[in-house]
C-alpha beads as a LAMMPS data file, in Angstrom:
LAMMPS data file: protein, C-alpha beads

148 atoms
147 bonds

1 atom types
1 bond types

-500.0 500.0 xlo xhi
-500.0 500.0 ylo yhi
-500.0 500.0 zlo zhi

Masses

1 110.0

Atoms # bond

1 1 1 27.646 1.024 -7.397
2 1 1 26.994 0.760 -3.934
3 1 1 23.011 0.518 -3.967
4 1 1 21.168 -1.605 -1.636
5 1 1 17.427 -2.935 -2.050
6 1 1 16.121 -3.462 1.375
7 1 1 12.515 -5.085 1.605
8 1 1 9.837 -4.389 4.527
9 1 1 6.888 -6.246 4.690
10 1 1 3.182 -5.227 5.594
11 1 1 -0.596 -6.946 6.043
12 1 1 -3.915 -5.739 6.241
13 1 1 -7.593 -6.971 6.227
14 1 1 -9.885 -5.034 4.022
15 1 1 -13.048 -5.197 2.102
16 1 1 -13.449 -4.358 -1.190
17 1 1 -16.259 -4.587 -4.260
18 1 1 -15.640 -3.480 -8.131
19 1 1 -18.147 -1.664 -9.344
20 1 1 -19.615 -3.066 -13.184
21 1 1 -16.837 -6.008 -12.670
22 1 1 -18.362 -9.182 -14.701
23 1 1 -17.784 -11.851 -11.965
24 1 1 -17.998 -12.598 -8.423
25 1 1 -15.955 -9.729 -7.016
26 1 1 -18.822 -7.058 -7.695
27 1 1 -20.008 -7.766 -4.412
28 1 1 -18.673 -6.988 -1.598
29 1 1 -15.506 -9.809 -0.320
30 1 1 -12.613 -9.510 2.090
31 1 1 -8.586 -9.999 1.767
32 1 1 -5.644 -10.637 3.924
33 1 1 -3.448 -8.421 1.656
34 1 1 0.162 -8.903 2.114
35 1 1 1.992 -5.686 0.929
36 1 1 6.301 -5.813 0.056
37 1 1 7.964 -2.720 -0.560
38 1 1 11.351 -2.398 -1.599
39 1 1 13.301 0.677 -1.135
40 1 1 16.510 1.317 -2.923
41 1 1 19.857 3.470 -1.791
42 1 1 22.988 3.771 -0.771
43 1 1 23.240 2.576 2.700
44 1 1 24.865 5.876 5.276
45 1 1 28.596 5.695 5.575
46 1 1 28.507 8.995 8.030
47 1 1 30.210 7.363 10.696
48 1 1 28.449 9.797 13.339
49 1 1 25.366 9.289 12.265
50 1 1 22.758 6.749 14.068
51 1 1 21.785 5.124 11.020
52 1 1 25.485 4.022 9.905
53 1 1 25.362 1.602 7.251
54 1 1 21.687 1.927 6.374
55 1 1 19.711 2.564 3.339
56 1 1 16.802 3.937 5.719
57 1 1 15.948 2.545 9.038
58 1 1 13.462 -0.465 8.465
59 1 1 11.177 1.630 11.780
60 1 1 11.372 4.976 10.048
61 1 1 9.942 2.737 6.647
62 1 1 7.307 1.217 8.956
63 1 1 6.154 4.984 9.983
64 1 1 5.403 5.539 6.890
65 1 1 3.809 2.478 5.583
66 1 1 1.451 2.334 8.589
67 1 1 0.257 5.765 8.725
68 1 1 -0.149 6.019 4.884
69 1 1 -1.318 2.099 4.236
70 1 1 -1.847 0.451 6.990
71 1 1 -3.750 2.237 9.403
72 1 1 -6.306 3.743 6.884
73 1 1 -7.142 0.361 5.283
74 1 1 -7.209 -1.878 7.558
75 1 1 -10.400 -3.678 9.074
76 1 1 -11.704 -0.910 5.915
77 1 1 -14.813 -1.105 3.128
78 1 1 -12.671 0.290 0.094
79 1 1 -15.053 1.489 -2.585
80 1 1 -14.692 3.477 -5.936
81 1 1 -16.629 7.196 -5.098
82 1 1 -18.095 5.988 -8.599
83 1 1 -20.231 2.973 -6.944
84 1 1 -23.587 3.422 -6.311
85 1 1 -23.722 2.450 -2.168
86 1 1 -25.921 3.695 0.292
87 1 1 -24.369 6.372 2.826
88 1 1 -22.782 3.690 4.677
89 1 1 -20.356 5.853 7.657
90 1 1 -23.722 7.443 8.623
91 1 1 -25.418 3.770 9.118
92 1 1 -23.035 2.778 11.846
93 1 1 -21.803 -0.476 12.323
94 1 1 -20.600 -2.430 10.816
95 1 1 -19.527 0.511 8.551
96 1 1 -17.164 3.020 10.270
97 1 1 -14.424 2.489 8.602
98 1 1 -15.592 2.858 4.981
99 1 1 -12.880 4.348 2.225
100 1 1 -14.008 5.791 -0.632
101 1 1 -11.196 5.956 -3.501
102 1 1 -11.392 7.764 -6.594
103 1 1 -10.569 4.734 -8.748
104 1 1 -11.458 0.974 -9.379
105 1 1 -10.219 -0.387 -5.702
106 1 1 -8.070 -3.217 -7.171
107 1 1 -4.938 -4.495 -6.184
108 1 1 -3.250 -3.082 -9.675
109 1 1 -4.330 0.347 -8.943
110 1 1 -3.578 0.319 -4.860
111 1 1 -0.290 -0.022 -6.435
112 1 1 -0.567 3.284 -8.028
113 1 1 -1.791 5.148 -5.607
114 1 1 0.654 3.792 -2.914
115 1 1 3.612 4.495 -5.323
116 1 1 2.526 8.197 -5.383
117 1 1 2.077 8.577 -1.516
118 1 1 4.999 6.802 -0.411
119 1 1 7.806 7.830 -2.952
120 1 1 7.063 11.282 -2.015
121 1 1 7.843 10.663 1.490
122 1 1 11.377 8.902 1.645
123 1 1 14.342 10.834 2.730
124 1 1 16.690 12.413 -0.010
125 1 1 18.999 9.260 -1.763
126 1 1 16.027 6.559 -1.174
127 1 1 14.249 5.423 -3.745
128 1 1 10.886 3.519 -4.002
129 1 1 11.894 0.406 -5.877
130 1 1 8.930 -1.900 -6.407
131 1 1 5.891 -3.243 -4.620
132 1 1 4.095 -6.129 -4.354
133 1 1 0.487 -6.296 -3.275
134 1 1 -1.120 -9.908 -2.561
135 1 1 -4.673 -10.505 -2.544
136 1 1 -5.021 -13.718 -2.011
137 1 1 -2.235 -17.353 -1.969
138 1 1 -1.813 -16.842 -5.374
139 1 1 -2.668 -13.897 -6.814
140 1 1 -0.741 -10.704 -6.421
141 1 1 -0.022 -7.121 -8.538
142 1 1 3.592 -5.677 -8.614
143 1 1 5.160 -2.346 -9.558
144 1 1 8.313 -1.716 -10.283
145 1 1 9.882 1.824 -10.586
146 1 1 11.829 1.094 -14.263
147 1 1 8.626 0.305 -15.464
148 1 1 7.077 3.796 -14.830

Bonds

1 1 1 2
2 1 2 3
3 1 3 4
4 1 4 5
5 1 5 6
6 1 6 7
7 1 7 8
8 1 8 9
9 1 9 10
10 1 10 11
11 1 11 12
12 1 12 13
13 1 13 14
14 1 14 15
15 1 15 16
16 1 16 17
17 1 17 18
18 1 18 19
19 1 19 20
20 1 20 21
21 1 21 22
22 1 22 23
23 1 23 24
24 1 24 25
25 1 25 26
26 1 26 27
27 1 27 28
28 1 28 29
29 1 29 30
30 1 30 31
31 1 31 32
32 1 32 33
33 1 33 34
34 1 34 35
35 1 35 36
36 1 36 37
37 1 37 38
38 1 38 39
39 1 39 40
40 1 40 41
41 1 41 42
42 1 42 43
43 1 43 44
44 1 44 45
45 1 45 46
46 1 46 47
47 1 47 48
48 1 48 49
49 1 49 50
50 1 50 51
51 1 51 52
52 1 52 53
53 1 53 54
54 1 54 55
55 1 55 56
56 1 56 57
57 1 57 58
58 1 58 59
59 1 59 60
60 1 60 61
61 1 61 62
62 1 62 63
63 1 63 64
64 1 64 65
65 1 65 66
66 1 66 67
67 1 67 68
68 1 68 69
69 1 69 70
70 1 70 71
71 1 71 72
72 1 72 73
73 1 73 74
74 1 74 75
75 1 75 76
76 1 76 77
77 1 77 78
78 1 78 79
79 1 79 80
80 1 80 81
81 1 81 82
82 1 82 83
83 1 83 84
84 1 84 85
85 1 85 86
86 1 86 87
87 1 87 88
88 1 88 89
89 1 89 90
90 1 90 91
91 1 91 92
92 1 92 93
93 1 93 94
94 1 94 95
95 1 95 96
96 1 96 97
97 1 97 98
98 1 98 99
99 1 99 100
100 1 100 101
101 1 101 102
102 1 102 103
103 1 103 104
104 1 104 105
105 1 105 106
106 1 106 107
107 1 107 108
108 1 108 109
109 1 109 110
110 1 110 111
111 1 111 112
112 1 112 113
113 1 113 114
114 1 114 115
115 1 115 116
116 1 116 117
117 1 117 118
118 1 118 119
119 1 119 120
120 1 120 121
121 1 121 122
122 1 122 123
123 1 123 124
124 1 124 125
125 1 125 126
126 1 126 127
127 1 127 128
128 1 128 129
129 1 129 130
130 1 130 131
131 1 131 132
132 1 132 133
133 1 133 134
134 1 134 135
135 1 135 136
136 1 136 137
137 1 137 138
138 1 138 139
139 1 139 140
140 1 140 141
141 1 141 142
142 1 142 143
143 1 143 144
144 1 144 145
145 1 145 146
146 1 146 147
147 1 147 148
């Protein structure tokens, strides 16, 4: 009965376009994603330990989030392998930092994939509790553990 939710928060520029969508976002447009995740555990009662009275240090989250989020998508061109796009690292700028996913790159399935990379990295007794992934003011996917 002692579980704590404790929330980090995350942002990152990327492009994005969905291939066969029906509107606008086809092409290719830009977000400043804002990305919540919520971890869930009892926080350390080991008195010796550094982390007393933690669920999981909010810099050891951050590690993870950047190296398995962050970095990789940022400033990125995420496209579904599906999409028919030219061979766009080879062209050179503006397209180094292109990201080719193996699904539909919206926000709703970021959330999947993210759930899969980062609950398998949290230390024993932490548990990913839910995400939030904003695209734009108003518009935002969630995904919450109970619900998978």
């Amino acid at each position: 009965m002692n579980q704590i939710r404790v929330t980090k928060e995350f942002s990152f520029e990327a492009a994005h376009a969905l291939k066969g969508y029906d509107g606008p976002c086809r092409n290719v447009h830009g977000h400043s994603y804002q990305l919540s995740v919520t971890i869930i555990g009892t926080p350390i009662s080991d008195r010796t330990s550094a982390k007393l009275g933690m669920v999981m240090d909010f810099g050891d989250l951050k590690k993870i989030i950047k190296k398995q989020i962050v970095d990789p998508y940022d400033h990125a061109l995420l496209l579904n392998s599906e999409a028919p796009y030219l061979d766009l690292e080879k062209s050179g700028e503006p397209f180094t930092n292109v990201v080719v996913v193996p699904y539909q790159p919206t926000s709703e399935n970021f959330l999947l994939d993210f759930a899969n990379r980062i609950a398998a990295l949290l230390p024993s007794g932490v548990r990913l509790h839910s995400m939030r992934l904003r695209e734009t003011e108003n518009s935002y996917a969630e995904w919450f553990a109970e619900d998978n």
